[in-house]
C-alpha positions in Angstrom: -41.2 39.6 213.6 -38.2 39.0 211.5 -40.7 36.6 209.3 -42.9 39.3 209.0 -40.0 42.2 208.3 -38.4 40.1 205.7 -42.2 40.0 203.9 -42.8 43.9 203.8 -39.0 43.9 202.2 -40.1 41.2 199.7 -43.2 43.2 198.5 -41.4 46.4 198.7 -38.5 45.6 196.2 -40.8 43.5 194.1 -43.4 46.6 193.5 -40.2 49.2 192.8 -38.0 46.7 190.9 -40.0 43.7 189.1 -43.3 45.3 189.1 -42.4 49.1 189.2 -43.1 49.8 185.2 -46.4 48.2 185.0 -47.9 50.0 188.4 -46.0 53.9 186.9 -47.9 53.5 183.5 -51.2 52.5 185.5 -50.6 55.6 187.4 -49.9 58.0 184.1 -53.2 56.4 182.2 -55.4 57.0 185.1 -54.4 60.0 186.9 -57.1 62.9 187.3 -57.0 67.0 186.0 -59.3 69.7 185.8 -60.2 70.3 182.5 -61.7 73.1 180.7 -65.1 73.4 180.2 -65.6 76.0 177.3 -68.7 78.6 177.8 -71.2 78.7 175.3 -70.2 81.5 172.9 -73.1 84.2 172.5 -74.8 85.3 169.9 -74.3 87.5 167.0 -77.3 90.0 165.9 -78.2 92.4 163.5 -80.4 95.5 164.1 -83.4 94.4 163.5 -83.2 91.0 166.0 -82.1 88.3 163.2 -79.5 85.8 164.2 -76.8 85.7 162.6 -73.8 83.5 164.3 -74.8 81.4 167.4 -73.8 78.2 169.2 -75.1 75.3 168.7 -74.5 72.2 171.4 -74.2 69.2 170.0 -73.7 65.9 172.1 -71.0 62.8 172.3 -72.6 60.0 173.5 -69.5 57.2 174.6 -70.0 54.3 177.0 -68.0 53.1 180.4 -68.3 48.6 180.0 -66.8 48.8 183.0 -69.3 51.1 185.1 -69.8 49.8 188.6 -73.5 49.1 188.6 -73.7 47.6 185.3 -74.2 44.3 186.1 -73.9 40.9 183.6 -77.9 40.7 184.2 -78.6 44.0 182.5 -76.0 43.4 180.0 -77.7 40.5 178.6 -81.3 41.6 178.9 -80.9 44.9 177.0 -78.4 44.9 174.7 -79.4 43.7 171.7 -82.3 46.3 172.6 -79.7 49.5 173.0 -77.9 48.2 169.7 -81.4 48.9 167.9 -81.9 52.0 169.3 -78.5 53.2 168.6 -79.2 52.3 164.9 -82.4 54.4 164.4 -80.7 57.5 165.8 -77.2 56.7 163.3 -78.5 54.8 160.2 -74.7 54.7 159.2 -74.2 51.4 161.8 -76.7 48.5 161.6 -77.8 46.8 164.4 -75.5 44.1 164.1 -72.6 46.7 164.2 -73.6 47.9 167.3 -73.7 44.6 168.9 -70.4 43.7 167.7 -69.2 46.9 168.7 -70.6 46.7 172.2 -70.1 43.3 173.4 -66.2 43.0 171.8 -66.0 47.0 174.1 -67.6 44.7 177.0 -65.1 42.1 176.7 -62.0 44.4 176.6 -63.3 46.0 179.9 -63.1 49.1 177.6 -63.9 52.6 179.3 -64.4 54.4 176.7 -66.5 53.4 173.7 -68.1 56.0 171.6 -71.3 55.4 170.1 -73.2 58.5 168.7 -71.7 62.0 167.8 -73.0 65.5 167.4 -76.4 64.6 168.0 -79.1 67.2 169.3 -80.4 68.2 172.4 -84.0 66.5 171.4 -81.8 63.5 170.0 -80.3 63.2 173.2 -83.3 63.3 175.2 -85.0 60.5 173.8 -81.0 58.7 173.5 -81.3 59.1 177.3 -84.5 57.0 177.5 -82.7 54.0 175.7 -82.1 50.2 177.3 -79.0 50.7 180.0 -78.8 54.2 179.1 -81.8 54.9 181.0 -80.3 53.2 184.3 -77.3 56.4 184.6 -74.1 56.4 184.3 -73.7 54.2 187.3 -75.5 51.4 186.5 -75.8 52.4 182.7 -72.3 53.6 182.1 -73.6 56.4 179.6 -71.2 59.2 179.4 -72.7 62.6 177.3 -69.9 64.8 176.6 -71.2 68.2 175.6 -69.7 70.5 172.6 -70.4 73.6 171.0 -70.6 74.1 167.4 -70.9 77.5 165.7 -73.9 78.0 163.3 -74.8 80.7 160.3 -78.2 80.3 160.0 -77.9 83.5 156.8 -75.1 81.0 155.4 -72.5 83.4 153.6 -74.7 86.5 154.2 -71.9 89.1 155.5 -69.8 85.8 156.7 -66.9 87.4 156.0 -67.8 90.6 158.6 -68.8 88.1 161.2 -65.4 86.8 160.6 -64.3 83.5 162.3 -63.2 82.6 165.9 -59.9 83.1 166.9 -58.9 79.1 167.4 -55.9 80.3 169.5 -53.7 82.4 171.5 -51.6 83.4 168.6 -54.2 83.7 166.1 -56.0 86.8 165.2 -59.0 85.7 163.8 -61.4 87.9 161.8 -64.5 89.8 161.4 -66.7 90.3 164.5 -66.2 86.9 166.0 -62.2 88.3 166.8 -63.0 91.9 166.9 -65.6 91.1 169.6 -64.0 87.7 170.9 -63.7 89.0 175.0 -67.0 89.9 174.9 -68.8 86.6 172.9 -66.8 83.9 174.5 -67.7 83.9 178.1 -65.4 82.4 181.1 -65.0 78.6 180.7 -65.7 76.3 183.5 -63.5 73.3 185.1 -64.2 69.5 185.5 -62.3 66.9 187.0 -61.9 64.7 184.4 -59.9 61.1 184.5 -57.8 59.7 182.4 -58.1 56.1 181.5 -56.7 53.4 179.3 -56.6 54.6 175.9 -55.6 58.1 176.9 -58.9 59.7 176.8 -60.2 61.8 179.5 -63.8 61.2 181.1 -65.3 63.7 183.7 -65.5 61.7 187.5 -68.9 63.7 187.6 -72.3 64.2 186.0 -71.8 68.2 187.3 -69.2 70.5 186.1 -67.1 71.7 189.5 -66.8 75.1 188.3 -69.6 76.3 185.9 -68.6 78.1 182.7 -70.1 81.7 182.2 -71.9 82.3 178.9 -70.8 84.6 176.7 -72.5 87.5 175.8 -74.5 88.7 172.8 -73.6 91.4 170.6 -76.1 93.3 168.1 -74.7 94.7 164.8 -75.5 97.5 163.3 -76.1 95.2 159.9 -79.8 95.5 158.1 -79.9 92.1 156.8 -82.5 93.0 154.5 -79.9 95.8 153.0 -77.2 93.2 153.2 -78.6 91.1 150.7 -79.3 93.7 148.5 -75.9 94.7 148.7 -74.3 91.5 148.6 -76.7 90.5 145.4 -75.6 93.6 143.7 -71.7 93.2 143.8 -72.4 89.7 143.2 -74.2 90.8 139.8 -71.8 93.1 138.8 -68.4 90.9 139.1 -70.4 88.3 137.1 -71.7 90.4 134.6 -68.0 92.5 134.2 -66.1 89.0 134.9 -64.3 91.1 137.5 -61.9 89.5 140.4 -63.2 90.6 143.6 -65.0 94.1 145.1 -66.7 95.4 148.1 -69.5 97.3 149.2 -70.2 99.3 152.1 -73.4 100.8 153.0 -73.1 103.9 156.2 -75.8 105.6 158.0 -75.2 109.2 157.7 -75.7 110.5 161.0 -74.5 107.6 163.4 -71.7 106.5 161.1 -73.5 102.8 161.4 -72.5 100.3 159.2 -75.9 99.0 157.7 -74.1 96.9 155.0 -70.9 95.5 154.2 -70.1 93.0 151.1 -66.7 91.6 150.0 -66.8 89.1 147.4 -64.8 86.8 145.4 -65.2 85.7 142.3 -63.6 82.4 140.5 -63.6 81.3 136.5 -66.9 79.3 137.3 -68.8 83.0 138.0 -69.2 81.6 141.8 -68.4 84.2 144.6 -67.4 83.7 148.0 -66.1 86.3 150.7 -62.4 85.2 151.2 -60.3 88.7 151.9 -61.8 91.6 154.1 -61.4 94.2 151.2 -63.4 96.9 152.3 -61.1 97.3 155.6 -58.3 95.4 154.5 -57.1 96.4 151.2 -55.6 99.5 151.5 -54.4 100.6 147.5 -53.9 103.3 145.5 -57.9 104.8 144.9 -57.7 107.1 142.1 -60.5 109.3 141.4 -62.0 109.1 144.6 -59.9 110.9 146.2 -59.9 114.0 144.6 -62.6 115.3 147.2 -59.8 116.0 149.4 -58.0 117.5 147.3 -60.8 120.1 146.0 -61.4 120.4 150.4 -58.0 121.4 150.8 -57.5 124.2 148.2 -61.0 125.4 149.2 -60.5 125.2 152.8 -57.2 127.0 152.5 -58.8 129.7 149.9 -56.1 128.8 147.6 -58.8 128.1 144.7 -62.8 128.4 144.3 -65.3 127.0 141.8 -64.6 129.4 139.1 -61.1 129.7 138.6 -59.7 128.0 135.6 -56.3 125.8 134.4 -56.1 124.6 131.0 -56.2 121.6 130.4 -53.7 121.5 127.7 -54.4 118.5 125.1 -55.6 116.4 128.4 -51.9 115.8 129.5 -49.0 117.5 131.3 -45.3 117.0 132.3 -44.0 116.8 135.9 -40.5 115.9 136.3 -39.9 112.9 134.4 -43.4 112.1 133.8 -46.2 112.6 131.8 -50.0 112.6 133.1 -53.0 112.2 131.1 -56.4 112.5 131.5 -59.2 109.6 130.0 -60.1 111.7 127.2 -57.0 112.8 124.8 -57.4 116.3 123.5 -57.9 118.0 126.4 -60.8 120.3 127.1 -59.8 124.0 127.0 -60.0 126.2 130.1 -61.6 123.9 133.1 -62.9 125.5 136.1 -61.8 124.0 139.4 -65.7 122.6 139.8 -65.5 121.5 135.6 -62.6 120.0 136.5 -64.0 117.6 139.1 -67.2 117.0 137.8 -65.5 115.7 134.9 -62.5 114.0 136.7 -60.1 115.8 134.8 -56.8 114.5 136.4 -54.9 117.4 134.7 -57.2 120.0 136.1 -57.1 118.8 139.5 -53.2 118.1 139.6 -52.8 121.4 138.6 -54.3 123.2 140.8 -52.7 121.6 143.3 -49.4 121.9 141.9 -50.0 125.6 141.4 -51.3 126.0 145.3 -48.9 123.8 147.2 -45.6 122.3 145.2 -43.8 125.4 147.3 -45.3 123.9 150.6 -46.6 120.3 150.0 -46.5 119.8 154.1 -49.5 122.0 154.2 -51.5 119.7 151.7 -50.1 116.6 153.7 -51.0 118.3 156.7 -54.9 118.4 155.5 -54.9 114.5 154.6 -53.7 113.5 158.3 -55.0 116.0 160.6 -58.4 117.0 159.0 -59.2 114.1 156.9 -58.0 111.2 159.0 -56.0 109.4 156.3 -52.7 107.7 157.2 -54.6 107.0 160.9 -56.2 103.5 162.0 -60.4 104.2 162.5 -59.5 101.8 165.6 -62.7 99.8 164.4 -61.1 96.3 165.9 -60.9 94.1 162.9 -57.4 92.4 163.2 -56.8 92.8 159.6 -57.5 96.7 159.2 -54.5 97.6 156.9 -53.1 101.5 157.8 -50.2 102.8 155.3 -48.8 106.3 156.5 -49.4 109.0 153.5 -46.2 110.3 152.4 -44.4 113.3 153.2 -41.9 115.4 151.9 -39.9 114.9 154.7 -39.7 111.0 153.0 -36.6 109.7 151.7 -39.0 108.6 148.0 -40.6 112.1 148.2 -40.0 113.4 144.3 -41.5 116.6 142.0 -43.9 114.0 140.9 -45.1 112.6 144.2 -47.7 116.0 145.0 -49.5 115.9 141.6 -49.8 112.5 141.4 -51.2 111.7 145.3 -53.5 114.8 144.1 -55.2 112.1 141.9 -55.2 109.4 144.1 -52.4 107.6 143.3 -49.1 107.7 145.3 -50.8 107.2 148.4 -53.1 103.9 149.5 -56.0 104.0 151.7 -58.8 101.5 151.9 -62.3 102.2 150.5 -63.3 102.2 154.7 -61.4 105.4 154.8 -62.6 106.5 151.6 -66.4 106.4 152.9 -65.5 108.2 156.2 -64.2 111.2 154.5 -67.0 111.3 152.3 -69.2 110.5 154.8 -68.3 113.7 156.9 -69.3 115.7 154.0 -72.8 114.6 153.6 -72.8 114.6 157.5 -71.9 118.6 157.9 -68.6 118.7 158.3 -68.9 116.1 161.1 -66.3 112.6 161.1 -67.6 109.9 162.6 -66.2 106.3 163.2 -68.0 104.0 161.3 -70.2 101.5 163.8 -70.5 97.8 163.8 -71.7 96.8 166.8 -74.8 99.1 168.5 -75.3 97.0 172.3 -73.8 94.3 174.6 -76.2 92.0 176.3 -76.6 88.8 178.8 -79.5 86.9 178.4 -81.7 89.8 177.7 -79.9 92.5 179.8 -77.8 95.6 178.9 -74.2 95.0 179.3 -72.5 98.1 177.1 -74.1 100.4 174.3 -72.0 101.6 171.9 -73.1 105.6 170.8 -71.8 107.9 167.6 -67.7 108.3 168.1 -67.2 111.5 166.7 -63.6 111.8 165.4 -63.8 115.6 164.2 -66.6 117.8 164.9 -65.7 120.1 161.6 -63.3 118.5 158.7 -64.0 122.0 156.9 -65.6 125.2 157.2 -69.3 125.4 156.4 -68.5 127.6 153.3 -66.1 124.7 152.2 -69.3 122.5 152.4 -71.5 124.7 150.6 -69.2 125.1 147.4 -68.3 121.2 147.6 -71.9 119.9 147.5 -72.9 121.4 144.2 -69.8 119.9 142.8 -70.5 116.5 144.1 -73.8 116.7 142.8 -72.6 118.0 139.5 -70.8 114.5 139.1 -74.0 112.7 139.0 -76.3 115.4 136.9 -73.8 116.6 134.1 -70.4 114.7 135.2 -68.9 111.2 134.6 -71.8 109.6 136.6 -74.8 110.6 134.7 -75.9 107.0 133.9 -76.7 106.6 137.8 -78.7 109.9 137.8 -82.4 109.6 139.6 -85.7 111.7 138.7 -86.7 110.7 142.6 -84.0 111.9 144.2 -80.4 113.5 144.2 -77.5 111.5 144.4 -73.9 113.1 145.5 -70.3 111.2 144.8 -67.9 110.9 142.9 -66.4 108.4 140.3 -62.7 106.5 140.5 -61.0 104.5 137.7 -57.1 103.7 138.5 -54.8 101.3 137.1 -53.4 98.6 139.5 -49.7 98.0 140.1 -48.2 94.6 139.0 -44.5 93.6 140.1 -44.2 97.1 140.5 -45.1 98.1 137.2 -48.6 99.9 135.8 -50.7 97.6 134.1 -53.6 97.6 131.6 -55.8 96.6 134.3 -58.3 98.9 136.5 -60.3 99.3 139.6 -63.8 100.8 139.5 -65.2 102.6 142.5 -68.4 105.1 143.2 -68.6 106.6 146.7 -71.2 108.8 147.2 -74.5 109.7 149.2 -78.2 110.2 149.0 -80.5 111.6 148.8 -78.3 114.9 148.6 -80.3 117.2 149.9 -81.4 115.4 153.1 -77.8 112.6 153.0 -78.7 109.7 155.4 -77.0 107.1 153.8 -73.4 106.9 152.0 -72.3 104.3 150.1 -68.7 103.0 149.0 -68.3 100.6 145.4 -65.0 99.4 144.3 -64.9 96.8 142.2 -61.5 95.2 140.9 -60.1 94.1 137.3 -62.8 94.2 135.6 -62.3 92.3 132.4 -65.8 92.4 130.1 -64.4 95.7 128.0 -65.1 98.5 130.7 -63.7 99.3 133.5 -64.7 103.3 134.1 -66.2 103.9 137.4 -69.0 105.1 136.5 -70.0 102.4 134.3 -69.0 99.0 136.6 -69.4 100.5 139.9 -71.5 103.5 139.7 -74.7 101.1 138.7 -74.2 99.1 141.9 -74.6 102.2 144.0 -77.5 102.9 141.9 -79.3 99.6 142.4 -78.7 99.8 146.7 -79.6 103.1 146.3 -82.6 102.9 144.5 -83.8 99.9 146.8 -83.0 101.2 150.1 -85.1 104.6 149.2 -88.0 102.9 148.1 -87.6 100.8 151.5 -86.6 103.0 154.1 -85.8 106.6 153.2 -88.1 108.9 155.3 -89.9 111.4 152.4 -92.9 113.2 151.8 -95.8 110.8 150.8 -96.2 111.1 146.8 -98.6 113.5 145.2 -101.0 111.0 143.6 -103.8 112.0 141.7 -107.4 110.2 141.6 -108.5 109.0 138.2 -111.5 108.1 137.0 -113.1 105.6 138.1 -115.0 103.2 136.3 -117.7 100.9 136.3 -115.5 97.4 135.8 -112.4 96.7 137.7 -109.7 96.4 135.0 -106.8 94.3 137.5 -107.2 93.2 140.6 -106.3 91.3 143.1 -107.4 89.6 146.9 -109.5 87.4 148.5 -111.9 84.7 146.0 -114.6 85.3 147.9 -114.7 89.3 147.6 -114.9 89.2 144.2 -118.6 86.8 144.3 -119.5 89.5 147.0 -118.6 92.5 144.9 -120.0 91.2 141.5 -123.5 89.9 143.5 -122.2 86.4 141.7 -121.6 88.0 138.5 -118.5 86.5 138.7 -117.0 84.2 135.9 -114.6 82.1 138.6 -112.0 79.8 137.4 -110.3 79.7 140.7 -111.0 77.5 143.4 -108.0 79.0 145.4 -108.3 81.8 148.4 -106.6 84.7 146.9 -107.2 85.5 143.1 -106.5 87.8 140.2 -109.2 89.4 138.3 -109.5 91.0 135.0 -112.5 92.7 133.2 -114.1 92.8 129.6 -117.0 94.5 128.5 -120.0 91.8 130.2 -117.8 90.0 132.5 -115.5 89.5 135.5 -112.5 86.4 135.3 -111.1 85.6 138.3 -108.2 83.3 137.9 -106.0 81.9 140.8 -103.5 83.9 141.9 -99.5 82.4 143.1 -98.3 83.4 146.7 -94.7 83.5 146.9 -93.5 81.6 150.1 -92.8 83.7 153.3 -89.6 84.6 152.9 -89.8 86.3 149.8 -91.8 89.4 148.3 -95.5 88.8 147.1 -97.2 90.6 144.3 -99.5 92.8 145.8 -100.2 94.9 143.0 -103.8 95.7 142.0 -104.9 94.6 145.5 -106.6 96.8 148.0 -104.8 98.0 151.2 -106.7 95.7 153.4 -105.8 92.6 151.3 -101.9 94.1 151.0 -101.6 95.0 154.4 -102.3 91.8 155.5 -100.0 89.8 153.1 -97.2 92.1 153.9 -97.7 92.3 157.6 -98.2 88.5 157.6 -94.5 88.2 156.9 -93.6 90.9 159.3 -92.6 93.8 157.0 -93.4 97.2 158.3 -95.2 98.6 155.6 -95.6 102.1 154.7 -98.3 103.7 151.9 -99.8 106.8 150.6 -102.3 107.2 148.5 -106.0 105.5 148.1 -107.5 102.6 145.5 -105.5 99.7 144.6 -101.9 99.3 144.4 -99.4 100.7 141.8 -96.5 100.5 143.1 -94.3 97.9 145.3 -90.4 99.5 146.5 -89.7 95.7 146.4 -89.6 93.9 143.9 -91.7 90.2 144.3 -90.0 87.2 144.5 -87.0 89.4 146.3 -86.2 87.2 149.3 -87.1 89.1 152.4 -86.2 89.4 156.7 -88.8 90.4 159.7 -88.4 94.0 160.6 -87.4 95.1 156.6 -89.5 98.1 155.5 -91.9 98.7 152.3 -93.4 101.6 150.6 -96.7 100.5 148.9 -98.5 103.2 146.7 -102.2 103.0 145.9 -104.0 105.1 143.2 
């Protein structure tokens, strides 16, 4: 017994004091934890069903040399088989790499060997089926360790409003991704994982112990089809005016849903890229643009109405210390208060505000914050969303030249988000709404939340406000600063902003250009929001830099998906000979009774007429995803092209068709619309 005492007290002092360091780091390098297992993030959507952000799994493939069942036997027979496998599905290693790789692992009695990463789920299947990798992780001592990957399949189509994922605690994250982030990443899961020589962590089992929860999927309120118009647009126009960066925004009326929204970069290479949120983001000084709430405010407050007139001196004044000037030196005479805004007169506008509130400015102020919203955060979730208060008299930097000059839009910052609203709530009635990104909450397939119209005034202004605004609005577009943008099919309503930017606290020669407006005026459903900054090619007026950006959306999206009357075509006469035509080859023998002069061997054909003959020459299909040429072809022929590529088409009239609202070769999404006209 004493024999057998003084053993245990051998062994005992020999594993705490000779032995003790090697058997504590054992214990540290192979201790177990429950790990996180992250969810699989859901999916981002736009209105019409196209994906726009999901995750992708992706697969590790690592092996255990030391797993229990895998005997020297299998070793031997199938790995020079598993090293050529591996090679076929990673071309990078050769076969001899993999064997050198594997058997010097094998030697080491190494745990953790990785072989293959980010493969796919059909890579992985057949990677499964492999030599030893077939056996289990057991006998095979495969480990597949699982990780998701976020995918773009538009690329940079509105990347910057689906924003990125917030990578931790502390950061914000942007766009929809962190907006949205509680809602699209789920509830992760746990695994017991072990740690093993090496420091890297393997999980003990094939199953998760606690399964993560997938997140769910959120659909925008984004028209993709719209979204590349827009973002083609701006993209043209900072090119083309070798401008620094702008935004577009493009609002449904009526819900307040955001069916566009664009912000773009641009380097000294001419390539863009969305970097900064602008249209949310950058709150600045937004000149012209503005002066709709200053006109809603004098005639809100019956302080002024269309008619009355200011002079406009030689197209300045003096305020305090200061001088203001309008674009045009000269001046213009006596300007009415609607002259005066149609023609962006900053003198005019100043001084009828000067006139109506320099003795009580909190009453203007008063009309910016509570009726107009500005100063307040739209609450619309974006991390970045930039609020500056609008000054007040009450301020300690409040001066005689602070009124006339925020009159004007400048002494005050607000970003062009705020600047659509308040327009927005004039072509909507009076009525403010919050402008909508996202329109529904799902889980796999099921309703989760849906997000309705948040009204955030019923009435900015009185409907007699309304009704002496909207002819001045108008009046911008059909004998104002914007007449370049003016449309014979429809009537367009805005208003055009040119202001200088500040630079180390100084003015500079250098401008932003902005058009917000709505169309068509008479029946508004959707208002649209251009700013476009430093522009550098020799203009920089609103009207001309921004003002044809809103004309080319606007032109597109009412050919596309403006609901109007079908157009008044008349029949001509007909004749004997088809003079352009196009559709299926063998229509044309069938038409012609064989008459036909065919040079095309190809189904669908063009065909032109002389006085004895018919030619029919082979006629070029653009590829699915963009916008064939259907013109001169019947609506059979164009219907089923169209359809084909899942457009919903809309026509009017009878014969051939004359008219396409988009324009071929235009890349096109499922679900966009298109007006085809026949005559």
């Amino acid at each position: 017994m004493a024999s057998f005492a003084a053993t245990i007290i051998y062994y005992a002092y020999k594993i705490q004091f000779v032995e003790g360091s090697k058997w504590v780091a054992m214990q540290t390098e192979q201790t177990t934890e429950l790990h996180n297992i992250s969810a699989i993030r859901g999916n981002i959507y736009s209105a019409d069903g196209s994906l726009m952000a999901t995750s992708v799994p992706v697969y590790n493939v690592v092996m255990d040399t030391r797993a229990s069942g895998l005997t020297e036997d299998i070793w031997k027979k199938n790995i020079d088989s598993l090293a050529l496998m591996l090679a076929t599905v990673n071309p990078e290693k050769s076969k001899k790499d993999y064997l050198v790789i594997l058997n010097t692992a094998r030697k080491d009695l190494d745990r953790y060997v990785p072989l293959l990463k980010k493969i796919s789920y059909n890579e992985l299947k057949i990677v499964k089926k492999f030599p030893v990798f077939r056996l289990g992780r057991n006998k095979g001592g495969v480990i597949i360790l699982t990780e998701n990957i976020r995918d773009y399949p538009f690329d940079r189509l509105a990347k910057r409003t689906i924003g990125q994922i917030p990578k931790s605690i502390k950061e914000r994250g942007i766009g929809l991704e962190a907006a949205y982030n509680e809602q699209l990443k789920g509830r992760d899961g746990k695994s017991l994982m072990q740690k093993i020589v090496g420091g890297n962590w393997i999980p003990i089992n094939d199953d998760n112990d606690i399964e993560p929860l997938n997140g769910y999927d959120i659909y925008t309120t984004i028209d993709m089809s719209i979204q590349d118009i827009a973002e083609n647009s701006l993209k043209s126009a900072l090119i083309k005016e070798k401008a620094s960066f702008g935004c577009v925004i493009l609002m449904e009326t009526n819900t307040g849903a955001i069916k566009a929204i664009s912000n773009l970069k641009r380097n000294e290479n001419d390539e863009v890229s969305e970097v900064d949120n602008y249209a949310i983001a950058e709150a600045t000084e937004p000149g012209s643009t503005f002066k709709l709430a200053s006109v809603l405010a004098l005639l809100e407050d019956g302080y002024a109405n269309e008619n009355e007139t200011v002079s406009s001196e030689d197209g300045s004044t003096r305020y305090g210390d200061r001088t203001m000037y309008d674009s045009e030196h000269g001046g213009k005479g006596l300007l009415t208060l609607q002259k005066s805004f149609e023609l962006s007169s900053n003198v005019g506008i100043s001084k009828f505000v000067w006139n109506h509130y320099h003795s009580n400015p909190t009453k203007f102020v008063n009309h910016l914050v509570n009726d107009f919203k500005f100063g307040q955060s739209l609450k619309l979730g974006f991390p970045d969303e930039r609020i500056y208060p609008v000054p007040t008299p009450q301020d300690r930097n409040w001066s005689s030249t602070t009124l006339p000059w925020m009159s004007i839009g400048y002494a005050i910052q607000v970003s062009p988000m705020q600047i659509l609203t308040l327009y927005n709530a004039v072509a909507n009635k009076g009525r403010m709404v919050k402008p909508m990104f996202v329109q529904r909450v799902e889980l796999t397939g099921k309703l989760i939340k849906e997000y309705n119209t948040e009204v955030l005034s019923e009435k900015i202004v009185s409907d007699k406000t309304l009704q002496r605004i909207m002819p001045m609005l108008t009046g911008v577009v059909e004998h104002g600063t914007a007449t370049n943008i003016r449309s014979k099919i429809y009537s367009i309503g805005g208003k055009t902003g040119t202001a200088k930017i500040v630079e180390n606290r100084e003015y500079v020669e250098k401008y932003k250009s902005s058009f917000c407006g709505f169309f068509p005026a008479d029946n508004p459903q959707y208002t649209c929001m251009v700013m476009i900054f430093k522009p550098t090619n020799g203009i920089y007026y609103g009207a001309l830099v921004a003002g044809p950006v809103f004309k080319e959306i606007a032109d597109k999206v009412y050919a596309a998906s403006v609901n109007r009357e079908p157009a008044n075509i008349q029949d001509t006469n007909k004749t004997n000979y088809i003079t352009r035509a196009s559709g299926f080859t063998s229509d044309f023998y069938q038409i012609t009774n064989n008459k036909t002069k065919v040079y095309s061997t190809q189904e669908w054909s063009n065909a032109t007429t002389n006085a004895t003959q018919i030619k029919v020459s082979e006629l070029q299909i653009s590829p699915n995803n963009q916008m064939p040429d259907v013109m001169g072809m019947g609506l059979r022929d164009a219907l089923y092209l169209l359809e084909n590529r899942g457009l919903k088409v809309q026509y009017v009239g009878k014969g051939k068709v004359k008219f396409q609202s988009i324009d071929k070769g235009t890349k096109i999404y499922r679900g966009a619309n298109v007006v085809i006209e026949l005559i």
